[in-house]
C-alpha positions in Angstrom: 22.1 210.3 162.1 19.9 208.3 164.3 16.5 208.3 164.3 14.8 210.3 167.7 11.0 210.6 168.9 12.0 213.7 168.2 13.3 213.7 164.4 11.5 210.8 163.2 8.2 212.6 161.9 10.7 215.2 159.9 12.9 212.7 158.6 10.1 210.7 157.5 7.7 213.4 156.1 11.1 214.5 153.5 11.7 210.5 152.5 8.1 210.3 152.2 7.8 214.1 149.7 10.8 213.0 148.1 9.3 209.3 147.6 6.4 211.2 145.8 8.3 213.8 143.6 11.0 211.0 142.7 7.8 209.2 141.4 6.6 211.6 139.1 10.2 211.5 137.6 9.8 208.0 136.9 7.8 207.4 133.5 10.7 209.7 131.8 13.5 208.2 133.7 11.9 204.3 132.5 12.6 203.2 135.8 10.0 201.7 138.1 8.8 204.2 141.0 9.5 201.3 143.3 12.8 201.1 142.1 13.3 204.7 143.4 11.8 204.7 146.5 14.1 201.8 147.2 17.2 203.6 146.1 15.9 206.8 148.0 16.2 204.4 151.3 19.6 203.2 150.6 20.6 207.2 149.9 19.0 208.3 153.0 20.6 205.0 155.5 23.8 204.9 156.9 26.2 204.0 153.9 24.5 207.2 151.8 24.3 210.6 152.5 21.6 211.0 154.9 23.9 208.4 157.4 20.7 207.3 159.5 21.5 204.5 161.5 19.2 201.6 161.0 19.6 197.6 161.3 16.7 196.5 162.9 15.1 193.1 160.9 12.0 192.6 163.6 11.1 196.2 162.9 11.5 196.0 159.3 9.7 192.3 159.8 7.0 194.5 160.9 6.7 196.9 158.7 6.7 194.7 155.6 3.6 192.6 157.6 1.2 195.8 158.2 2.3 196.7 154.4 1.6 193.6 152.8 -2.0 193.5 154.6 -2.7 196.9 153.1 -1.4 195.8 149.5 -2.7 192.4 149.7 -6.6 193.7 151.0 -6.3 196.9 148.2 -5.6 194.8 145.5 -8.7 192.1 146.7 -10.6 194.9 146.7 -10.0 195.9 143.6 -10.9 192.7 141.9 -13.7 191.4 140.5 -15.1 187.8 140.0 -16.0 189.1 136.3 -12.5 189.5 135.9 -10.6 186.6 137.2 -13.8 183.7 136.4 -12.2 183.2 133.3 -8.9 182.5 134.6 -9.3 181.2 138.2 -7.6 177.5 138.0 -5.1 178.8 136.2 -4.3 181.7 138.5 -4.2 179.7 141.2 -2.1 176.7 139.4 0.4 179.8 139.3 0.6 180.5 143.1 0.7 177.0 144.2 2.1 175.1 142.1 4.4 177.7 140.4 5.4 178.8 143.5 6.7 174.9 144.4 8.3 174.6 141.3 9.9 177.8 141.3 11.3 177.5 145.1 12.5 173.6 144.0 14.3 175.0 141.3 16.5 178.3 143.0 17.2 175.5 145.7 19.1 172.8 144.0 21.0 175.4 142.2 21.7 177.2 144.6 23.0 174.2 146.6 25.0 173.4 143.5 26.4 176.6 142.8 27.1 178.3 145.8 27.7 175.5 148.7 24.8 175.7 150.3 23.2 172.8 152.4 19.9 171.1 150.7 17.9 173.0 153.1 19.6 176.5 152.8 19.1 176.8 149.0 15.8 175.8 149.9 14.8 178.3 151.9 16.7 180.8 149.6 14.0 179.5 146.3 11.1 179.6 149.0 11.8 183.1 149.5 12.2 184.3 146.2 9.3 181.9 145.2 6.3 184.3 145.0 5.9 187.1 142.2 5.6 190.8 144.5 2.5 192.2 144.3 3.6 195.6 145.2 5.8 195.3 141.9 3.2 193.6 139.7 0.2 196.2 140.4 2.3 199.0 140.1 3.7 198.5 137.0 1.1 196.9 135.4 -0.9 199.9 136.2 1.3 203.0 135.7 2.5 201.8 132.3 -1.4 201.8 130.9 -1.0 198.7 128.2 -3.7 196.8 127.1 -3.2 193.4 127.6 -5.4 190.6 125.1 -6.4 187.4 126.4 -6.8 188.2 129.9 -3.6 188.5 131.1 -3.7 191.1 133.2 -6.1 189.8 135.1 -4.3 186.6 135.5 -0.9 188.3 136.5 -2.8 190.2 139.1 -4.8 187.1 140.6 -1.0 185.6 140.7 0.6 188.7 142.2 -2.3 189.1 145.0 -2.4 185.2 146.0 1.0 184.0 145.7 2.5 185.5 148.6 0.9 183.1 151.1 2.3 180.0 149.2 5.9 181.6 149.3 5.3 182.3 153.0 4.4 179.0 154.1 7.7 177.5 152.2 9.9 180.2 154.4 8.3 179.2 157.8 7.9 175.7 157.0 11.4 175.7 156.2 13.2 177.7 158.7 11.2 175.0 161.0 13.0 171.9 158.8 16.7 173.6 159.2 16.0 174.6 162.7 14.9 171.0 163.4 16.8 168.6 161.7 14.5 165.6 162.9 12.1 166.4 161.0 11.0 165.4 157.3 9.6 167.1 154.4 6.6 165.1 154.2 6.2 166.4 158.2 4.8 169.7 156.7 2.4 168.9 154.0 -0.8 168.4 156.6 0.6 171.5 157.9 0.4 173.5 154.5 -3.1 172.1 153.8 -4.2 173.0 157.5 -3.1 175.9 156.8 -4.7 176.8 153.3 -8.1 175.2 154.8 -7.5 177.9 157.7 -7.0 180.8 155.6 -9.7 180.1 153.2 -12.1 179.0 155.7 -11.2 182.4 157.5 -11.3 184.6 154.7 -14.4 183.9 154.0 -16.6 184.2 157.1 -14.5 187.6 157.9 -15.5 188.4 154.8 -19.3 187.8 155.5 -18.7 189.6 159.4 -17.5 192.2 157.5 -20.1 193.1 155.3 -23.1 192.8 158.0 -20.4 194.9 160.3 -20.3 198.0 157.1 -24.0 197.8 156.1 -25.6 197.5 159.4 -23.5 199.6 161.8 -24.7 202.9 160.8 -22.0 205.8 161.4 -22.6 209.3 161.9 -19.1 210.1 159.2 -18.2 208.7 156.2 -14.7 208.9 157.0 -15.0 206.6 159.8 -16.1 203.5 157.2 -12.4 202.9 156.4 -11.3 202.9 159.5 -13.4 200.5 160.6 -12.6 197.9 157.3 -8.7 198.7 158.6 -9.8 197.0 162.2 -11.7 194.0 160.3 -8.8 193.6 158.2 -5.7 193.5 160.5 -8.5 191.3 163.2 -8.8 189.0 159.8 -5.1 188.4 159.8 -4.4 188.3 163.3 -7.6 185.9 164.0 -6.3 183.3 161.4 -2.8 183.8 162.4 -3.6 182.9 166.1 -5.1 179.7 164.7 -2.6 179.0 162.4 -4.3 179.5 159.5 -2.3 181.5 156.7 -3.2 185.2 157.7 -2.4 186.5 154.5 -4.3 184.6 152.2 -7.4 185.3 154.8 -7.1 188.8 154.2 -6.7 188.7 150.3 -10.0 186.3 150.1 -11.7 188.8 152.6 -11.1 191.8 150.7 -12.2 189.4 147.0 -15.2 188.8 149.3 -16.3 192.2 149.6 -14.9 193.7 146.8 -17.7 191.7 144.7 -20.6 193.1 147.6 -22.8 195.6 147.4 -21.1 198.0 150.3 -22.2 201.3 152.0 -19.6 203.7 150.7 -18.1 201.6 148.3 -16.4 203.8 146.0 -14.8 205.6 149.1 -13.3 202.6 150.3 -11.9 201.6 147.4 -10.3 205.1 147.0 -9.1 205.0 150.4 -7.4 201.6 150.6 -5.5 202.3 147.3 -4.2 205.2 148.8 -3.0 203.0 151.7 -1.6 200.6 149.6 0.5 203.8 148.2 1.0 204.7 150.9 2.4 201.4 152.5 4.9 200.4 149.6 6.4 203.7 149.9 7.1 202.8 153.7 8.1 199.5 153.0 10.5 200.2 150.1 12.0 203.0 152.1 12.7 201.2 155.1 13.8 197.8 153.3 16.4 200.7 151.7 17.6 201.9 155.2 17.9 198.2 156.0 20.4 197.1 153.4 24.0 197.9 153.7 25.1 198.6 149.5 29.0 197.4 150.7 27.4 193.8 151.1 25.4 193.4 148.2 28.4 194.6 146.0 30.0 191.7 147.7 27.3 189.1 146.5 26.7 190.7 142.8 28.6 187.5 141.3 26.0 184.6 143.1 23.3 187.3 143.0 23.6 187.4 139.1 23.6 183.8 138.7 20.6 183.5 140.8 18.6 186.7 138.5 20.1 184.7 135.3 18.9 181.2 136.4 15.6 182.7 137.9 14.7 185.2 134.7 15.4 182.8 132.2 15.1 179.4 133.5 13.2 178.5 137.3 10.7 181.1 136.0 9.3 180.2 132.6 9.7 175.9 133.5 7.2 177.2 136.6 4.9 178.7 134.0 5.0 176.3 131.4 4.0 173.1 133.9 1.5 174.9 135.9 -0.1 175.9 133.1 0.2 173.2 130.2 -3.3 171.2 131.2 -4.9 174.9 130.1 -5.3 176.1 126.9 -3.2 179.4 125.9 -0.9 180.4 123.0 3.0 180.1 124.1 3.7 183.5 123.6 0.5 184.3 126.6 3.1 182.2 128.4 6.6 183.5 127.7 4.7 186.6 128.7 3.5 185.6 132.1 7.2 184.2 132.5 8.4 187.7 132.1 5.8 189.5 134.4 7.8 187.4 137.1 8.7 190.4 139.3 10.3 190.1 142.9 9.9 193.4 144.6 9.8 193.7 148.5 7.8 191.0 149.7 10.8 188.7 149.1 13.2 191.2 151.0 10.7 191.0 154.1 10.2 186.9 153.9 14.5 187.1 154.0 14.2 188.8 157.5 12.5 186.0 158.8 15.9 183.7 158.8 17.6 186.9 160.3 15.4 186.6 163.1 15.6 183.4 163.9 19.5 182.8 163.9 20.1 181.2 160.7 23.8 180.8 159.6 23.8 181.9 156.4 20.6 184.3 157.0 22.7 187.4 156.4 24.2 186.1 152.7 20.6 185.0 152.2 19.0 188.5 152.8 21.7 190.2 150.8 21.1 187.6 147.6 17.6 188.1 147.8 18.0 191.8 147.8 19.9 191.7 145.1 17.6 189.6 142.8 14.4 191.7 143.9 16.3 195.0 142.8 17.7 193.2 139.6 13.9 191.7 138.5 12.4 194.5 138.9 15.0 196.7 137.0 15.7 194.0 134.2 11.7 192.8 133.9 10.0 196.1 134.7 11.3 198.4 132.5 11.3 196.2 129.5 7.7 194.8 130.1 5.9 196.5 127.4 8.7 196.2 124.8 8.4 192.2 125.5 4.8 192.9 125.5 5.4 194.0 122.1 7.4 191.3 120.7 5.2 188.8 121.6 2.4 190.7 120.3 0.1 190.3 123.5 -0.6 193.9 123.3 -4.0 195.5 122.5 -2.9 197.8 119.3 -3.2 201.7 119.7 -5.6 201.5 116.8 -8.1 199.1 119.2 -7.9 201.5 122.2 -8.6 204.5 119.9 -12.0 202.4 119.0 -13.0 202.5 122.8 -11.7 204.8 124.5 -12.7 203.4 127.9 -10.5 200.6 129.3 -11.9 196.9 128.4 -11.9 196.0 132.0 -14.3 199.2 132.9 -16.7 198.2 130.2 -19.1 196.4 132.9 -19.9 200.1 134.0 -20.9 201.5 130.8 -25.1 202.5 130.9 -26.8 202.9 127.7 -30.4 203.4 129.3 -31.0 206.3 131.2 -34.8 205.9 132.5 -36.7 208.5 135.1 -38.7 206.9 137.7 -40.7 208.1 140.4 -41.8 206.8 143.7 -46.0 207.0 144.3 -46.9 207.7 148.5 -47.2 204.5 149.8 -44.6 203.1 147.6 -43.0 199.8 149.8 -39.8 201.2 148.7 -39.8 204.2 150.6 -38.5 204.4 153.9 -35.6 201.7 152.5 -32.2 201.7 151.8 -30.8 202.0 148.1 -28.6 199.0 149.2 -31.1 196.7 150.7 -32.9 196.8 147.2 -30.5 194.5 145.7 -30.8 196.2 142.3 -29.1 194.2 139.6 -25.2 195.4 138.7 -25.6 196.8 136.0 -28.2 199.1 136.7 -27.7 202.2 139.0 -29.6 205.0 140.9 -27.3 208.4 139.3 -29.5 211.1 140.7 -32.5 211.8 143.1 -34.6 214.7 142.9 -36.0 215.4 146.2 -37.8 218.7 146.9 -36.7 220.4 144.4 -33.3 219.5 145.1 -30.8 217.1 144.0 -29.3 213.9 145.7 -26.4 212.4 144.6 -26.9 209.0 146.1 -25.5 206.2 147.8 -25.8 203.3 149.5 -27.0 204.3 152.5 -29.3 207.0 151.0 -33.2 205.9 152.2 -35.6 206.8 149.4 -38.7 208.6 150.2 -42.4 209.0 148.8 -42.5 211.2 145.4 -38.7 210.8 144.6 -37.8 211.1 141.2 -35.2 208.8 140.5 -32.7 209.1 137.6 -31.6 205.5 136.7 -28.9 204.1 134.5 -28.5 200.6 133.1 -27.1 199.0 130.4 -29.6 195.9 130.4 -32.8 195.8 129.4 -34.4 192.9 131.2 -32.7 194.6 134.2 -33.7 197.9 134.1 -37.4 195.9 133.9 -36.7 194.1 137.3 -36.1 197.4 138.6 -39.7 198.5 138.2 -40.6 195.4 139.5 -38.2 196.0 142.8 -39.9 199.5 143.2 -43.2 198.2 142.8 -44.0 200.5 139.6 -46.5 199.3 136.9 -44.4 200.0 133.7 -42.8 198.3 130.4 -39.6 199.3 129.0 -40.6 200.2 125.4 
């Protein structure tokens, strides 16, 4: 079958139901959803049953770039400084340093074992360098499992700032093989130019973007994340065009705000995670409808080397040096050794050699597919059994004590304090987000008129409101009457 402006939108809707229905199968099955969406691809392309004709790496390239801006800003969204202040150095030792080690390491044995040239093996490890964040926040997430000593956190900062390291390596290689004259050390102003650019860019995109969602005042709510789509993809593009490393700009941009106070917050965050759904689905699918199976059967013998040597050996040596100046137990690190999944960003970095003409760029893509399906399959569905063996694993009995998750326990109010606004209060006539309450302490209901508001950001509070607030602090909830301008203690 090949693929029409006229069949497209039916072939993709049924890949896309299927995609979802096949991931509701997949807590019984123990396999990863990703896993099935990928194999729903390969079923669906041109060696399985649905025969559609596709081989088409720039589109797939693509693809696999709007996807990864999508999982990359959901997931920066998502976090919180809170979260990741505890384990910041050593979650970015991980993605730099890790990365280097872990690229190093595939591409001397690689060169060794399978004849390939310094250079080649290199780009191979570069490409398989980076953890997949698709994989890691998936997995993490649909399998529920408490993790102790903020490892979750730290797998997740890894996951969501890797990829840039790994994606530097791949360019900065392909540009080493496909000119021989220059040198290694030729590309390390480039890498820090580059992380300067990203970082730099990140951040005052970041700051654009906020002013641009608080002050631009829309007449729809549904027209908020359409607008933070723009800023993203201008975010990557802008640092891109300077050559800056786009995709560590839009993962610092979307950390940026994700730690603001934003009009529409909550719907934002809702909506991008559905994106991000939404775009590893596409991605998976089409990375399925890329591969040929009769060529990876032809590489299973180097492609289980590579898994073995990766899994057990360039893995855990890249865990263990980036993080022995920190303190942690060795089992927090065997752990983080296992959580090493490859998932599709890998696949999409091995289209960039396809591109551009490399020799061996076909084997290449075929090994890396291989090792992405195999980590994933090997290391995903045994993650919370190794979780368990390692004892790194909150215990049922723990979670039965709180039955809120440990990382939501920021949001739980113990104070619950009705307030109401005088005439002539300086308050009124302001928005709930210019009042820069304190973080812990929310506005839950308004009573206006005898009705009831639930608010939000961009709610402007008017004389003789009664305001419902939460708060689980004290000394907060006190500088709240001092921000409204109301003459009271907190008994």
């Amino acid at each position: 079958m090949h693929l029409t402006t006229e069949n497209i939108l039916l072939v993709g809707s049924i890949l896309l139901i299927l995609s979802i229905f096949a991931g509701k199968t997949s807590p019984r099955l123990g396999v990863p959803t990703l896993i099935l969406f990928l194999i729903i691809g390969m079923l669906a392309g041109s060696e399985g049953i649905g025969g559609i004709a596709f081989d088409n790496p720039k589109l797939t390239k693509f693809v696999g770039i709007v996807a990864l801006n999508f999982i990359l800003f959901s997931g920066g969204l998502e976090t919180t400084y809170a979260s990741i202040r505890p384990i910041l150095w050593q979650g970015i030792a991980l993605s730099t340093l890790g990365v280097l080690i872990t690229a190093i390491s595939i591409g001397l044995f690689v060169s060794v074992v399978a004849g390939f040239s310094l250079y080649e093996g290199l780009l191979l490890g570069a490409i398989v360098s980076s953890t997949d964040a698709a994989a890691v926040f998936s997995i993490l997430r649909s399998k529920n499992i408490g993790l102790k000593n903020n490892l979750r956190p730290l797998l997740e900062l890894e996951s969501g700032s890797n990829d840039p390291m790994a994606y530097f390596l791949t360019i900065a290689i392909i540009g080493l093989i496909e000119n021989p004259d220059r040198t290694l050390i030729s590309v390390i102003p480039q890498f820090f130019g580059s992380l300067f650019i990203g970082t730099a860019s990140g951040l005052i995109f970041g700051f654009l973007s906020k002013q641009a969602i608080n002050r631009i005042r829309l007449d729809f709510e549904g027209l908020y994340p359409v607008l933070l789509i723009g800023l993203q993809f201008a975010t990557f593009s802008a640092t891109d065009a300077v050559h800056g490393n786009g995709f560590l700009a839009v993962y610092i941009c979307a950390l940026y705000l994700g730690n603001q106070e934003l009009i529409h917050k909550k719907t934002l965050i809702k909506a991008f995670d559905g994106f991000a759904w939404l775009m590893q689905i596409v991605l998976f699918l089409t990375l399925g409808l890329l591969v040929y199976p009769s060529k990876i059967v032809a590489v299973v013998g180097i492609g289980l080397l590579c898994s073995a040597f990766l899994i057990f050996f360039a893995r855990p040596v890249s865990v263990f040096i980036s993080l022995m100046f920190f303190k942690m137990k060795n089992r927090s690190r065997w752990f983080v050794s296992w959580v090493g999944l490859r998932g599709a960003v890998p696949i999409v970095f091995a289209t960039y050699p396809l591109l551009e003409g490399i020799e061996k760029a076909e084997l290449i893509f075929n090994i890396v597919f291989f090792i992405s399906v195999t980590s994933v399959l090997i290391q995903g569905t045994t993650l919370t059994m190794v979780a368990r063996w390692l004892h790194v694993i909150v215990p049922d009995k723990a979670k039965q004590k709180s039955p809120l998750d440990i990382e939501l326990s920021d949001s739980i109010k113990s104070l619950l304090v009705e307030m109401i606004l005088p005439p002539g209060n300086p308050a009124a006539g302001q928005r709930i987000l210019d009042l820069a309450f304190p973080k812990s302490t929310m506005i839950a209901l308004i009573q206006r008129d005898g009705k009831y508001i639930t608010p939000k950001g961009s709610t402007v509070l008017e004389a003789n409101d009664k305001l419902l607030v939460l708060s689980d602090n004290r000394e907060h909830l006190e500088e709240v009457y001092h921000i409204l301008a109301l003459d009271r203690e907190i008994g």
